[in-house]
PDB file of N, H, CA, C and O in Angstrom:
ATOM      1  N   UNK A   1     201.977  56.443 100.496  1.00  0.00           N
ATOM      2  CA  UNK A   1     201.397  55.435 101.360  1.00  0.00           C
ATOM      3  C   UNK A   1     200.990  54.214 100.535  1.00  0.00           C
ATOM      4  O   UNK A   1     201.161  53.095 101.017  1.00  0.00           O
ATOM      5  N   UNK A   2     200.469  54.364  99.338  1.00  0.00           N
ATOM      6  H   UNK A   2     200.330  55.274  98.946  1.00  0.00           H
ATOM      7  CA  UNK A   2     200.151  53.316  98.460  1.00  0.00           C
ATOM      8  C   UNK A   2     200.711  52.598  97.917  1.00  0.00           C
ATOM      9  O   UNK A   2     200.379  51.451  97.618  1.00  0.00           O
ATOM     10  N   UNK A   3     201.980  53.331  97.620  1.00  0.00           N
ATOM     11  H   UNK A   3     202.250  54.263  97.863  1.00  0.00           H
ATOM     12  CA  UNK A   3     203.440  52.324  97.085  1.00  0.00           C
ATOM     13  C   UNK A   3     204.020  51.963  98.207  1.00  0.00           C
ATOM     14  O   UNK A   3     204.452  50.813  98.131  1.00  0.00           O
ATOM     15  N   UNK A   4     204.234  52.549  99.364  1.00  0.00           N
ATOM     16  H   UNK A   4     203.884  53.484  99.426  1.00  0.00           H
ATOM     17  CA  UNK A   4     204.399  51.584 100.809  1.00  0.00           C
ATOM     18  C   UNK A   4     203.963  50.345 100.908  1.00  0.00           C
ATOM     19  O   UNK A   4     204.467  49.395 101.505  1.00  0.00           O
ATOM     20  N   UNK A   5     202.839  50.422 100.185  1.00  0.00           N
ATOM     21  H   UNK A   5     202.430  51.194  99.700  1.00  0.00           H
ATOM     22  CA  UNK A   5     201.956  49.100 100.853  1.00  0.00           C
ATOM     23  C   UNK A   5     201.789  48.223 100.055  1.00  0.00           C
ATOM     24  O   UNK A   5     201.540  47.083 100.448  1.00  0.00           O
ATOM     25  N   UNK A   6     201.872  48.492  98.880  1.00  0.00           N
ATOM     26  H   UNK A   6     202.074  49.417  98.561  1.00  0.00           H
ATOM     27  CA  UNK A   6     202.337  47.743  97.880  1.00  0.00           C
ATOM     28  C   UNK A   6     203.341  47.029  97.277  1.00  0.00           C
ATOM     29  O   UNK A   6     203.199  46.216  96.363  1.00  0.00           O
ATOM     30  N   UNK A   7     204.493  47.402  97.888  1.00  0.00           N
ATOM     31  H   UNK A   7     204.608  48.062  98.630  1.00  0.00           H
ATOM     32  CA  UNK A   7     205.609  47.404  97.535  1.00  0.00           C
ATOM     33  C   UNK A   7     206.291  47.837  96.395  1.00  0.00           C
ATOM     34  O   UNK A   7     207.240  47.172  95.979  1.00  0.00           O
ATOM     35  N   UNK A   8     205.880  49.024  95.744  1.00  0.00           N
ATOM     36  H   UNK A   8     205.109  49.564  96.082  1.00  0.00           H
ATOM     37  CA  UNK A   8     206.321  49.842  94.869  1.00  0.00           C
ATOM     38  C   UNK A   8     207.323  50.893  94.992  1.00  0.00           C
ATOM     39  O   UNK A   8     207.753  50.886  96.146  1.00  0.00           O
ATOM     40  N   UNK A   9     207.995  51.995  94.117  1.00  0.00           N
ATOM     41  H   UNK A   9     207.646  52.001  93.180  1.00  0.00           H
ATOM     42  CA  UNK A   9     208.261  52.729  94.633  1.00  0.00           C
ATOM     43  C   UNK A   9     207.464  54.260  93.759  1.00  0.00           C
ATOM     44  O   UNK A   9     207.141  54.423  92.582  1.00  0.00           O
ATOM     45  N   UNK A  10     207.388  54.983  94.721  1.00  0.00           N
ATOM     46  H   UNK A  10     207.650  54.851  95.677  1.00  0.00           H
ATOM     47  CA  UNK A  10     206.826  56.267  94.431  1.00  0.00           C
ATOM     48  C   UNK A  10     207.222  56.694  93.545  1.00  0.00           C
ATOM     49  O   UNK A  10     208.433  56.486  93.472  1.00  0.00           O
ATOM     50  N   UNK A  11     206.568  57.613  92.184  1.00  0.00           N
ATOM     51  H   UNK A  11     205.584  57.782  92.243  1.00  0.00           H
ATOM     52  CA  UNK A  11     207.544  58.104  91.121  1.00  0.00           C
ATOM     53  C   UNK A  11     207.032  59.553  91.154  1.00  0.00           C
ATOM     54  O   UNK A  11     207.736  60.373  91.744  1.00  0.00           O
ATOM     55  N   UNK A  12     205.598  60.060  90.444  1.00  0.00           N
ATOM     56  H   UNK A  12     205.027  59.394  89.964  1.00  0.00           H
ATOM     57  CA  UNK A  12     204.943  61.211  90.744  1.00  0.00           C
ATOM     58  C   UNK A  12     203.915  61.653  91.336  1.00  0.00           C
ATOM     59  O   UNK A  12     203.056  60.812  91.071  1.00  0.00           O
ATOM     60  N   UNK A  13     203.427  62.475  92.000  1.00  0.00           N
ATOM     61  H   UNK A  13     204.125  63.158  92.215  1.00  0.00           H
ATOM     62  CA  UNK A  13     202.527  62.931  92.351  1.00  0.00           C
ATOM     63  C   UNK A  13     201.015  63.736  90.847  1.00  0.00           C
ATOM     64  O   UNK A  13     200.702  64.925  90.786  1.00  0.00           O
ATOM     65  N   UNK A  14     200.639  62.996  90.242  1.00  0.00           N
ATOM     66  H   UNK A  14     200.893  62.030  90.292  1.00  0.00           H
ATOM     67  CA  UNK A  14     199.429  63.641  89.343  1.00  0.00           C
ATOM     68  C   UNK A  14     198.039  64.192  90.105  1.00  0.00           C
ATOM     69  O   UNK A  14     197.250  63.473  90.718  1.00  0.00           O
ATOM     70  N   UNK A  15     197.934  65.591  89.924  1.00  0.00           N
ATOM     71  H   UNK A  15     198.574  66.175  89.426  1.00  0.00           H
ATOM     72  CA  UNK A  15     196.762  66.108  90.397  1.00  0.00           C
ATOM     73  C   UNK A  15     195.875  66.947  89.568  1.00  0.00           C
ATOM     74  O   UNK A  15     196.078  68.059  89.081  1.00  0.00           O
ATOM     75  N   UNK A  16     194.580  65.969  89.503  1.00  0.00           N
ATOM     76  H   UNK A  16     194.415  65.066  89.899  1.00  0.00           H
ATOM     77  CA  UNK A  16     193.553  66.977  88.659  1.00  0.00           C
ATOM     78  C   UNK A  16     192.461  67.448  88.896  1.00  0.00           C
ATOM     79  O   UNK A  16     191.607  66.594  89.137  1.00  0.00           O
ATOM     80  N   UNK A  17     191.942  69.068  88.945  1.00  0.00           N
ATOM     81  H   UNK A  17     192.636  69.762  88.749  1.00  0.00           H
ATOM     82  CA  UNK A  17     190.827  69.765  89.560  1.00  0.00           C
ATOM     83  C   UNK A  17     189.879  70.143  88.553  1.00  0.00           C
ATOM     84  O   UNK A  17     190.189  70.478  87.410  1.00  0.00           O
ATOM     85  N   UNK A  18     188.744  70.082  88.998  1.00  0.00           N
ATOM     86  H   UNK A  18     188.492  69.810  89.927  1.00  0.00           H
ATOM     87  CA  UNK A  18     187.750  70.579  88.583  1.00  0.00           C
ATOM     88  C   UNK A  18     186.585  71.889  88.973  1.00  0.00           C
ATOM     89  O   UNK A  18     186.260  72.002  90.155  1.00  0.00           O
ATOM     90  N   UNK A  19     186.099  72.673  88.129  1.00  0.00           N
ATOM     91  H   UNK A  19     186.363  72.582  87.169  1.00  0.00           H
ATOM     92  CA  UNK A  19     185.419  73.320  88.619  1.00  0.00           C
ATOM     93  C   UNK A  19     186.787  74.497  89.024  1.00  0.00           C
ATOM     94  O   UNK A  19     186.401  75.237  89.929  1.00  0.00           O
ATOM     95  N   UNK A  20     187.971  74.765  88.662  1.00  0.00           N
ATOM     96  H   UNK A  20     188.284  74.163  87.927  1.00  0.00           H
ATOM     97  CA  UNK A  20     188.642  75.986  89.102  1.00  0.00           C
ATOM     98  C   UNK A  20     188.789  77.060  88.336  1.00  0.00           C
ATOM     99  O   UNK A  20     188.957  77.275  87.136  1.00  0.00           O
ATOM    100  N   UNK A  21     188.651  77.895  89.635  1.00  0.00           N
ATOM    101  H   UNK A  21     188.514  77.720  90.610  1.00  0.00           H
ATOM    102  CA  UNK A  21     188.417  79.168  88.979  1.00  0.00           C
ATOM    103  C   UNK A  21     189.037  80.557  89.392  1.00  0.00           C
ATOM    104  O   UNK A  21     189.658  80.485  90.452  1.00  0.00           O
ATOM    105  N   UNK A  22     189.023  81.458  88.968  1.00  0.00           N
ATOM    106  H   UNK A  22     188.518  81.516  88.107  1.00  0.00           H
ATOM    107  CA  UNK A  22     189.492  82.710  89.608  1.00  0.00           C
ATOM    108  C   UNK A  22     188.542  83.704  89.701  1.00  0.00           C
ATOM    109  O   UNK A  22     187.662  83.607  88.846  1.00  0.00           O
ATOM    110  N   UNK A  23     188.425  84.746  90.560  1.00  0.00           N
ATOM    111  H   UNK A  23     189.140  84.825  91.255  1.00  0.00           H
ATOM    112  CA  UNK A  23     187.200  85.862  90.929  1.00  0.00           C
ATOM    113  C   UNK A  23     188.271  86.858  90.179  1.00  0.00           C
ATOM    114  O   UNK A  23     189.492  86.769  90.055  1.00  0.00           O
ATOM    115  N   UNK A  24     187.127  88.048  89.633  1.00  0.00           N
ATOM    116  H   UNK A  24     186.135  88.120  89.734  1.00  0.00           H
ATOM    117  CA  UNK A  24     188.205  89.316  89.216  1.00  0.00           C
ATOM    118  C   UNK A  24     188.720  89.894  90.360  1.00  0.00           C
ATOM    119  O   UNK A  24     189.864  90.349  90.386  1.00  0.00           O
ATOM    120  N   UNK A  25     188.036  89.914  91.227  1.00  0.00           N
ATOM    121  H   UNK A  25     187.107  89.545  91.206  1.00  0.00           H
ATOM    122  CA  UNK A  25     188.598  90.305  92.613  1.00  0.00           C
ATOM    123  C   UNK A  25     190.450  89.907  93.244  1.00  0.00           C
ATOM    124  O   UNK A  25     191.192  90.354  94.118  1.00  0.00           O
ATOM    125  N   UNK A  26     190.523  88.803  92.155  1.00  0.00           N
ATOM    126  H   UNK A  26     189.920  88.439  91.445  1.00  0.00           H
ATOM    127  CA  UNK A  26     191.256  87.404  92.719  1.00  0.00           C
ATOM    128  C   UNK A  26     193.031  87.806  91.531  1.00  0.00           C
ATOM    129  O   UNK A  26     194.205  87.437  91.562  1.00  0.00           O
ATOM    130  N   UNK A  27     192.384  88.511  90.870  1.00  0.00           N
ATOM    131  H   UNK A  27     191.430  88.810  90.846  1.00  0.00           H
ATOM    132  CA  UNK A  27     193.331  89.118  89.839  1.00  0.00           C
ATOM    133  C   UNK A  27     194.758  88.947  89.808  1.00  0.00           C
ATOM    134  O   UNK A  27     195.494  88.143  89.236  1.00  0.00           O
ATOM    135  N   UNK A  28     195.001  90.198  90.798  1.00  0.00           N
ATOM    136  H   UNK A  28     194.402  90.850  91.263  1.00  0.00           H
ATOM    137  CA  UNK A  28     195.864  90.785  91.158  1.00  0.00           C
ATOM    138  C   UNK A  28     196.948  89.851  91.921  1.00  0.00           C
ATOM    139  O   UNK A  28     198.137  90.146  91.796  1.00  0.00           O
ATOM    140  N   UNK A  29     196.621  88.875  92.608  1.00  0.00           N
ATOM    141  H   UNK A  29     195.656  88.636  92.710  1.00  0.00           H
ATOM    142  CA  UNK A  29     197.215  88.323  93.868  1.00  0.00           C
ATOM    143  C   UNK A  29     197.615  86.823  92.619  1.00  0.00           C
ATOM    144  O   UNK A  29     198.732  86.321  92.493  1.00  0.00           O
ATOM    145  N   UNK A  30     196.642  86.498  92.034  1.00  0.00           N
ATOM    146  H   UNK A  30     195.735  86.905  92.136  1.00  0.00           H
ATOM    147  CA  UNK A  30     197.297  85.826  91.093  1.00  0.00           C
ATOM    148  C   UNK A  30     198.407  85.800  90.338  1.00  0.00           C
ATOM    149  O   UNK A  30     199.142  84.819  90.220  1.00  0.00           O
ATOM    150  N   UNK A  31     198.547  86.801  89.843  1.00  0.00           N
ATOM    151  H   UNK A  31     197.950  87.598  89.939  1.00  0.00           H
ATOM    152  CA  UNK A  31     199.485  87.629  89.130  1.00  0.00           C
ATOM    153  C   UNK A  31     200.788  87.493  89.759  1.00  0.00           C
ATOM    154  O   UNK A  31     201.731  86.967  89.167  1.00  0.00           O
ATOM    155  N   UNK A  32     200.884  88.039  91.174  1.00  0.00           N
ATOM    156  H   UNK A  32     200.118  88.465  91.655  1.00  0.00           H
ATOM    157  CA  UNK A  32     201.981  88.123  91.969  1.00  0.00           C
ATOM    158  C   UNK A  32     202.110  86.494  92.337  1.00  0.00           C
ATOM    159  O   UNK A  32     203.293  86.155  92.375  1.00  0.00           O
ATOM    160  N   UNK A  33     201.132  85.360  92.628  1.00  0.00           N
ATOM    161  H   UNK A  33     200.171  85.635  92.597  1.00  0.00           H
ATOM    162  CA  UNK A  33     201.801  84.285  93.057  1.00  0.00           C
ATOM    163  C   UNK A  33     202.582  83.833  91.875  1.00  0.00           C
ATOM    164  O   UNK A  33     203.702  83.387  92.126  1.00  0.00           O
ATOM    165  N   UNK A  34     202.124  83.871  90.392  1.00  0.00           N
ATOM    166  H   UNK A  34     201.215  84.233  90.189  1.00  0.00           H
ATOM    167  CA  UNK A  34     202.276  83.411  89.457  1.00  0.00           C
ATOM    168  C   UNK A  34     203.871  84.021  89.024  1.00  0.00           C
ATOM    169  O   UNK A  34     204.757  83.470  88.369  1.00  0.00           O
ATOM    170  N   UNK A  35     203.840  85.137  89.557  1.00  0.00           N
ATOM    171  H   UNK A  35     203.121  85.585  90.088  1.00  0.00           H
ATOM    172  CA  UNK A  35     205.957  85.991  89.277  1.00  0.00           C
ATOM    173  C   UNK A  35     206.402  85.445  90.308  1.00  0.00           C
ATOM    174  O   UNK A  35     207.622  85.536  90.162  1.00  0.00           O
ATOM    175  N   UNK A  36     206.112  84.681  91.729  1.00  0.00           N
ATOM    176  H   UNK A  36     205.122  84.607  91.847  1.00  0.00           H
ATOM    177  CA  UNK A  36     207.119  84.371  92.268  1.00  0.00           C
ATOM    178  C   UNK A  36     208.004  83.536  91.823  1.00  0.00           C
ATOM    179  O   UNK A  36     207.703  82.971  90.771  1.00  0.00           O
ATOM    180  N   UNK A  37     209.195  83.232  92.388  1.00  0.00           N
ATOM    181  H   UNK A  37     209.439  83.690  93.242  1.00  0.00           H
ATOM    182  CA  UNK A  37     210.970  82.134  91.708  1.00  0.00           C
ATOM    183  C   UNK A  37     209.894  81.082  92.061  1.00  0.00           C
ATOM    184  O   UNK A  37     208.850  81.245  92.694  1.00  0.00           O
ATOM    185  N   UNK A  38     210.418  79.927  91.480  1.00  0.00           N
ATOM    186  H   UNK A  38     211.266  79.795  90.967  1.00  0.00           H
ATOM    187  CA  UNK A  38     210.187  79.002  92.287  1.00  0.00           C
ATOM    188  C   UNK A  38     211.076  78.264  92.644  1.00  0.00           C
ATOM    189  O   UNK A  38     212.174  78.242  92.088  1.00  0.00           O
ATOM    190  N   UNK A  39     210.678  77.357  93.873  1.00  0.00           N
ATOM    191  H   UNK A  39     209.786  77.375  94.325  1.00  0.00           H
ATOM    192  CA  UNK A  39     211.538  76.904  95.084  1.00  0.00           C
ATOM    193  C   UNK A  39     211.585  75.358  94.797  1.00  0.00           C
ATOM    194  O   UNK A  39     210.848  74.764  94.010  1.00  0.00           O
ATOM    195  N   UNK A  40     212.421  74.898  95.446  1.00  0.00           N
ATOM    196  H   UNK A  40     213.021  75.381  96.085  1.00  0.00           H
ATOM    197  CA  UNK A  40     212.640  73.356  95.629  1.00  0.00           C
ATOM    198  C   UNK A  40     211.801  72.729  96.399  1.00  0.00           C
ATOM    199  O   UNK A  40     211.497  73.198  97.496  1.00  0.00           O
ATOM    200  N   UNK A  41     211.165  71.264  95.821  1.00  0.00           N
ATOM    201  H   UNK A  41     211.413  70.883  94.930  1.00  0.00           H
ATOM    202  CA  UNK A  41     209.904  70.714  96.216  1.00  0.00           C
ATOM    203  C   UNK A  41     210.453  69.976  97.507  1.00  0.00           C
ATOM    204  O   UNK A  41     211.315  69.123  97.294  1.00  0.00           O
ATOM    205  N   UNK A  42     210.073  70.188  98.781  1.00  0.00           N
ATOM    206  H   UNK A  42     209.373  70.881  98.953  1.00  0.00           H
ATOM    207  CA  UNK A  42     210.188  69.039  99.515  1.00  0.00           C
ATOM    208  C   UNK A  42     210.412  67.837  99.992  1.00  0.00           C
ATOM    209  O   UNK A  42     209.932  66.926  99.318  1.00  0.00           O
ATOM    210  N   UNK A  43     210.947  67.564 100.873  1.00  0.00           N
ATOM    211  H   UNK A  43     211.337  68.304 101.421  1.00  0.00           H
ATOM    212  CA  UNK A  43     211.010  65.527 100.724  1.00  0.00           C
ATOM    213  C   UNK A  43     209.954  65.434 101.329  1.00  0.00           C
ATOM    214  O   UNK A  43     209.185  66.383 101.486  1.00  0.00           O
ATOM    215  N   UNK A  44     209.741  64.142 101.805  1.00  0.00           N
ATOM    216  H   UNK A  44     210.366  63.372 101.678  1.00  0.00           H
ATOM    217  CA  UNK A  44     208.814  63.614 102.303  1.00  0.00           C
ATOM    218  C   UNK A  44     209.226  62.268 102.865  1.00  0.00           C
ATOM    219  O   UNK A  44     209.457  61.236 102.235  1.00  0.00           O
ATOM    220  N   UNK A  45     209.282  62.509 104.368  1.00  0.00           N
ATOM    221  H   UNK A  45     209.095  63.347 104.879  1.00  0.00           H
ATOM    222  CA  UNK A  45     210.033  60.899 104.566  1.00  0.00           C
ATOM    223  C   UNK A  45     208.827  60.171 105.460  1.00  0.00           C
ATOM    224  O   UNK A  45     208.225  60.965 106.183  1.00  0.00           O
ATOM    225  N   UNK A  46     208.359  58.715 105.527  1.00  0.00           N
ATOM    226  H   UNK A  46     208.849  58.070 104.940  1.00  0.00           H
ATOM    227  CA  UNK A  46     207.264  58.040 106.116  1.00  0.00           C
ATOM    228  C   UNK A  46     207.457  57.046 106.592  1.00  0.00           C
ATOM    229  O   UNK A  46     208.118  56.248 105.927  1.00  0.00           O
ATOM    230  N   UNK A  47     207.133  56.768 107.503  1.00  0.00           N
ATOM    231  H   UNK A  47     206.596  57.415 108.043  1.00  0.00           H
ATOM    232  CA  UNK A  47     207.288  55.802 108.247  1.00  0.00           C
ATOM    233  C   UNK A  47     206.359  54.877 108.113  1.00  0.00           C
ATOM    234  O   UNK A  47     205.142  55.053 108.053  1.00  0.00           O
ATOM    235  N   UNK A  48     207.262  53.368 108.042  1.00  0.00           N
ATOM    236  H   UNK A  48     208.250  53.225 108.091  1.00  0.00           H
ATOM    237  CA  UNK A  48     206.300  51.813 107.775  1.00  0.00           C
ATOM    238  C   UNK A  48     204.891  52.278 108.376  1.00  0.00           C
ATOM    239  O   UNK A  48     204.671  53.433 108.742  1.00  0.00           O
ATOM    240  N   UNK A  49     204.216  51.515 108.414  1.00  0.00           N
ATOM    241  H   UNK A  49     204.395  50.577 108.116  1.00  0.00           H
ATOM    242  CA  UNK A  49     203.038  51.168 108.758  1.00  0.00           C
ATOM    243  C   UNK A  49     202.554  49.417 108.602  1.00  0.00           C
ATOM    244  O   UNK A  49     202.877  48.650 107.695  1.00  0.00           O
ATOM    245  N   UNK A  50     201.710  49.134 109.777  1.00  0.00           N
ATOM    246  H   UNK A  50     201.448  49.756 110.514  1.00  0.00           H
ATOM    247  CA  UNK A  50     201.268  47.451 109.190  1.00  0.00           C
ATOM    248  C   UNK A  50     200.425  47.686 108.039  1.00  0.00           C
ATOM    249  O   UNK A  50     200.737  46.963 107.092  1.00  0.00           O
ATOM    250  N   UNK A  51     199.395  48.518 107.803  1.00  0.00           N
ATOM    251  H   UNK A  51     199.142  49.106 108.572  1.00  0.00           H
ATOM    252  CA  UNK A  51     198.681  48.860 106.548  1.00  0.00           C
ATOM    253  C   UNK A  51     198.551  49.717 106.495  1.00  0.00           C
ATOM    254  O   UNK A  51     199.181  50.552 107.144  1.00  0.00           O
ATOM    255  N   UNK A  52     197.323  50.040 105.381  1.00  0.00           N
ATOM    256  H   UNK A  52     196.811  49.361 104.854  1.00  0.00           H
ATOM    257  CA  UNK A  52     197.048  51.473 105.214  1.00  0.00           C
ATOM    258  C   UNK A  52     196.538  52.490 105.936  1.00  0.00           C
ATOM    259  O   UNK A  52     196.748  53.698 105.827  1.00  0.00           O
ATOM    260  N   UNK A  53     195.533  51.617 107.027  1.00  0.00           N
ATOM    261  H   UNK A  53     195.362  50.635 107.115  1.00  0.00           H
ATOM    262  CA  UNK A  53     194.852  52.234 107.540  1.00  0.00           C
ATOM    263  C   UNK A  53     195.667  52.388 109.354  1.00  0.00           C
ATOM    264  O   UNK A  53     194.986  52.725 110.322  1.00  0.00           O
ATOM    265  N   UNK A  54     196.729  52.158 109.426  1.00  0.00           N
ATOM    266  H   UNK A  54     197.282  51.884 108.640  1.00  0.00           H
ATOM    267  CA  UNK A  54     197.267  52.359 110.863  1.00  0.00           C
ATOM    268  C   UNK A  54     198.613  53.341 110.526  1.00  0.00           C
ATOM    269  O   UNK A  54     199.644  53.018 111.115  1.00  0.00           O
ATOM    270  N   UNK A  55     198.682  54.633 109.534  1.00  0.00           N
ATOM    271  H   UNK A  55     197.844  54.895 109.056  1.00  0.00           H
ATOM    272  CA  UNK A  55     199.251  55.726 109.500  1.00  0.00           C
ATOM    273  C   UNK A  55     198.635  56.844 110.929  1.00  0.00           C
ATOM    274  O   UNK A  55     197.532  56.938 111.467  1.00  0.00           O
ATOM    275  N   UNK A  56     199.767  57.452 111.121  1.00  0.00           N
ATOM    276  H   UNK A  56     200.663  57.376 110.684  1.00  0.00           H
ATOM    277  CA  UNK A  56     199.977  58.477 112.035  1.00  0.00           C
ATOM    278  C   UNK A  56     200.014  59.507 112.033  1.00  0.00           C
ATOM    279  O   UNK A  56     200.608  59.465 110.956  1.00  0.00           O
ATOM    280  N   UNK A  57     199.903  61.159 112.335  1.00  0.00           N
ATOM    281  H   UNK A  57     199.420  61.193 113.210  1.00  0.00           H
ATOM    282  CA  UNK A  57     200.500  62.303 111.919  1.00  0.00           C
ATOM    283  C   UNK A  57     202.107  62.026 111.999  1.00  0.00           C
ATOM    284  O   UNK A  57     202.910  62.263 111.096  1.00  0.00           O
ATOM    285  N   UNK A  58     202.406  61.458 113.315  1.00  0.00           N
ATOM    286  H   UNK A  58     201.754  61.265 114.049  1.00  0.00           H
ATOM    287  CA  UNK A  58     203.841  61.341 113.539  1.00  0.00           C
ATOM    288  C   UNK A  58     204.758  60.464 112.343  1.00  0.00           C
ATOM    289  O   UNK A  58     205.945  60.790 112.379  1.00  0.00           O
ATOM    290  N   UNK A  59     204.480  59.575 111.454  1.00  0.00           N
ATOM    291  H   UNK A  59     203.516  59.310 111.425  1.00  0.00           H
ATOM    292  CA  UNK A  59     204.863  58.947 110.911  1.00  0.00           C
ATOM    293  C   UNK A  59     205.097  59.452 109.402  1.00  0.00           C
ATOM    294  O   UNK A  59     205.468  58.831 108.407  1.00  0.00           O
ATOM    295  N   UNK A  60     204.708  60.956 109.610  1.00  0.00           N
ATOM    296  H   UNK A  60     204.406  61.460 110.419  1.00  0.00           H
ATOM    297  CA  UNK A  60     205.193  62.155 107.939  1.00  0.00           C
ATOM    298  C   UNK A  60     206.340  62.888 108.709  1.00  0.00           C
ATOM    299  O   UNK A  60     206.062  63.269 109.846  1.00  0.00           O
ATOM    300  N   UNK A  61     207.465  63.106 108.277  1.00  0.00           N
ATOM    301  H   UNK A  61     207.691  62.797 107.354  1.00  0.00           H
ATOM    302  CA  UNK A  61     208.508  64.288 108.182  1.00  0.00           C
ATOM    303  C   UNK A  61     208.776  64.687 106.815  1.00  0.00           C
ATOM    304  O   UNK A  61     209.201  64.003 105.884  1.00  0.00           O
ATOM    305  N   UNK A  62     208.294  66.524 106.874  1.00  0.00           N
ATOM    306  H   UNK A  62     207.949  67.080 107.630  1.00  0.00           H
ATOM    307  CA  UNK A  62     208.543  66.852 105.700  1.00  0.00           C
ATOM    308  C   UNK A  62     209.956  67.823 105.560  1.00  0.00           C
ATOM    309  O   UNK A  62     209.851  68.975 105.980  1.00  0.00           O
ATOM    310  N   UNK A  63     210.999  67.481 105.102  1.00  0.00           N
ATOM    311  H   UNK A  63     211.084  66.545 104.760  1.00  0.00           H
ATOM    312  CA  UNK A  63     211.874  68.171 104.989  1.00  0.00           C
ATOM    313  C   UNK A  63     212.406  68.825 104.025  1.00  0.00           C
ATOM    314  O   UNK A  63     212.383  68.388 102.874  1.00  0.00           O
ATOM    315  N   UNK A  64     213.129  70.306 104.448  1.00  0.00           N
ATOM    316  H   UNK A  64     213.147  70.661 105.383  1.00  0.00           H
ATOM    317  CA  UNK A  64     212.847  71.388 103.364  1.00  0.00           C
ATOM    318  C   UNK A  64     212.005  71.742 103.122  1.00  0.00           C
ATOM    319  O   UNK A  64     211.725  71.730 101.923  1.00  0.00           O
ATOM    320  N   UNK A  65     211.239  72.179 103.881  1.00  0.00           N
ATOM    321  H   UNK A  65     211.466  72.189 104.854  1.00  0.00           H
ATOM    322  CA  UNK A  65     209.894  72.678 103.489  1.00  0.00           C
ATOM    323  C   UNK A  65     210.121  74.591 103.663  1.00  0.00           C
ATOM    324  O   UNK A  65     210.200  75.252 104.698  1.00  0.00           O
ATOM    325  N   UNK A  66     210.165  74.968 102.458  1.00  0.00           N
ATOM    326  H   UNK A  66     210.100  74.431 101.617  1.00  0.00           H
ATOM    327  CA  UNK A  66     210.076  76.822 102.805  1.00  0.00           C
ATOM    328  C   UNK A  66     209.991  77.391 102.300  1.00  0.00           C
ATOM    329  O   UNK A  66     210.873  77.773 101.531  1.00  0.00           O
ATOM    330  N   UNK A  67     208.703  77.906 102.397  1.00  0.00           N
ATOM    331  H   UNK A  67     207.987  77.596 103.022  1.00  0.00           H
ATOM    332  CA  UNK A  67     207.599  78.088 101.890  1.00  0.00           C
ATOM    333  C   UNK A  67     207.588  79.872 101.271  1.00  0.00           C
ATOM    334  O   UNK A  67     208.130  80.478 102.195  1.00  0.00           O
ATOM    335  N   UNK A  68     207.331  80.606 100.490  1.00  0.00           N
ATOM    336  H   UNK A  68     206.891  80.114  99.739  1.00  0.00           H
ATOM    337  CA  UNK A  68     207.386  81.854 100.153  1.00  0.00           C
ATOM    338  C   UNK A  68     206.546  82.299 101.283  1.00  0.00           C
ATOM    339  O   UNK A  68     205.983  81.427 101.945  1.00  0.00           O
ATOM    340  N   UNK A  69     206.345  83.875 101.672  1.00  0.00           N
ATOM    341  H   UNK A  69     206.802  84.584 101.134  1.00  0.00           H
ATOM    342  CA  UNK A  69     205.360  84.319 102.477  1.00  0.00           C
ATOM    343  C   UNK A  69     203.991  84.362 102.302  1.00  0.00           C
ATOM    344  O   UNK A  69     203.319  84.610 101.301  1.00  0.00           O
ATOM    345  N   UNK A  70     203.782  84.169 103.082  1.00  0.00           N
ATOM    346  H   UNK A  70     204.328  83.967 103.894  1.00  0.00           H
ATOM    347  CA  UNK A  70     201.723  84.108 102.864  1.00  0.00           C
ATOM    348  C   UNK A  70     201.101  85.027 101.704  1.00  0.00           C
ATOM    349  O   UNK A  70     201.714  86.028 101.333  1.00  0.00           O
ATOM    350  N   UNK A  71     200.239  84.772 101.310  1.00  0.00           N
ATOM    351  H   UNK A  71     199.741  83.959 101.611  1.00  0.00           H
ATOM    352  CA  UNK A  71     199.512  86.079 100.383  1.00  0.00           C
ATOM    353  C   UNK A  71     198.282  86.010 101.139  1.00  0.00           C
ATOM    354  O   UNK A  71     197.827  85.020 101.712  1.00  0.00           O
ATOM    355  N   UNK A  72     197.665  87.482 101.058  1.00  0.00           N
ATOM    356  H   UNK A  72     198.034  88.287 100.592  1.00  0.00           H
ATOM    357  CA  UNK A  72     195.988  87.177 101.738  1.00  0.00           C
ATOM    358  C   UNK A  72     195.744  87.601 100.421  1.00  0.00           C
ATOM    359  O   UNK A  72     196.078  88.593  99.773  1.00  0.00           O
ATOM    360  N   UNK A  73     194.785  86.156 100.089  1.00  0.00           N
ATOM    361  H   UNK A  73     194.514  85.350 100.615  1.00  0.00           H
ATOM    362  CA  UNK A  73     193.817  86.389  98.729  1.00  0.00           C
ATOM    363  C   UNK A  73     192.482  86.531  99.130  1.00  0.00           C
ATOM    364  O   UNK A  73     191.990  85.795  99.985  1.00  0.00           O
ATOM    365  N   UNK A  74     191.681  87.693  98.405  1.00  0.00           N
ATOM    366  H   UNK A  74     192.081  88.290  97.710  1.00  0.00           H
ATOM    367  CA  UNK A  74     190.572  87.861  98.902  1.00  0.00           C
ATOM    368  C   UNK A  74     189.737  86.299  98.228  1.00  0.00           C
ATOM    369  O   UNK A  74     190.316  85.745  97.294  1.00  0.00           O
ATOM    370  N   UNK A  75     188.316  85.637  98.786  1.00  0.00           N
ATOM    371  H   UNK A  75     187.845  86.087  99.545  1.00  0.00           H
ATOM    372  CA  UNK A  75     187.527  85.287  98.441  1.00  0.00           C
ATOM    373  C   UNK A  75     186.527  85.358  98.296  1.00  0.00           C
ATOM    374  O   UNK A  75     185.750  85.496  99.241  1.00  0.00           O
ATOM    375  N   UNK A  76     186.097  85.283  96.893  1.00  0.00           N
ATOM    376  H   UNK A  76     186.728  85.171  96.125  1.00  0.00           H
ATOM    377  CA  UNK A  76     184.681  85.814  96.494  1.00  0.00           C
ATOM    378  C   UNK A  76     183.890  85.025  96.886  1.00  0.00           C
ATOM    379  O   UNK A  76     184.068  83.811  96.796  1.00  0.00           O
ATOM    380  N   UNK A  77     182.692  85.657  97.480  1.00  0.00           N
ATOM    381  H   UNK A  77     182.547  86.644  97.552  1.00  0.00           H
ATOM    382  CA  UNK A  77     181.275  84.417  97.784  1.00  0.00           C
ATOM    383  C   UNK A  77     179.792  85.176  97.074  1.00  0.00           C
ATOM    384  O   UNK A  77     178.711  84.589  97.127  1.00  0.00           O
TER     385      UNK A  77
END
């Protein structure tokens, strides 16, 4: 959306967390997400907008999206 509006073009997505963590509880399920293959990342196609702030749900199509099966990870509280 930001290089939309800018007139740039998109190159990567950088994401950084803080505070993450894993429960021992949380182990196991880790383990198994961490052996799955991995899959091909998605497109992402968007539609203009006059700015930033007049985006839509309708105006994201994500294609190829497919996804491995769910895991139920327990969460610790």
């Amino acid at each position: 959306m930001l290089a939309q509006q800018t007139g740039h073009k998109p190159y990567r997505f950088i994401h950084n967390t803080e505070d993450s963590h894993i429960y021992v509880n949380q182990i196991d399920k880790v383990e198994e997400y961490l052996s799955r293959s991995e899959i091909e990342s998605p497109s992402l196609i968007l539609k203009s907008a006059k700015d930033i702030f007049s985006y839509h749900i309708d105006d994201f199509e994500l294609i190829g999206y497919n996804p491995h099966p769910v895991m139920k990870i327990p969460v610790a509280v």
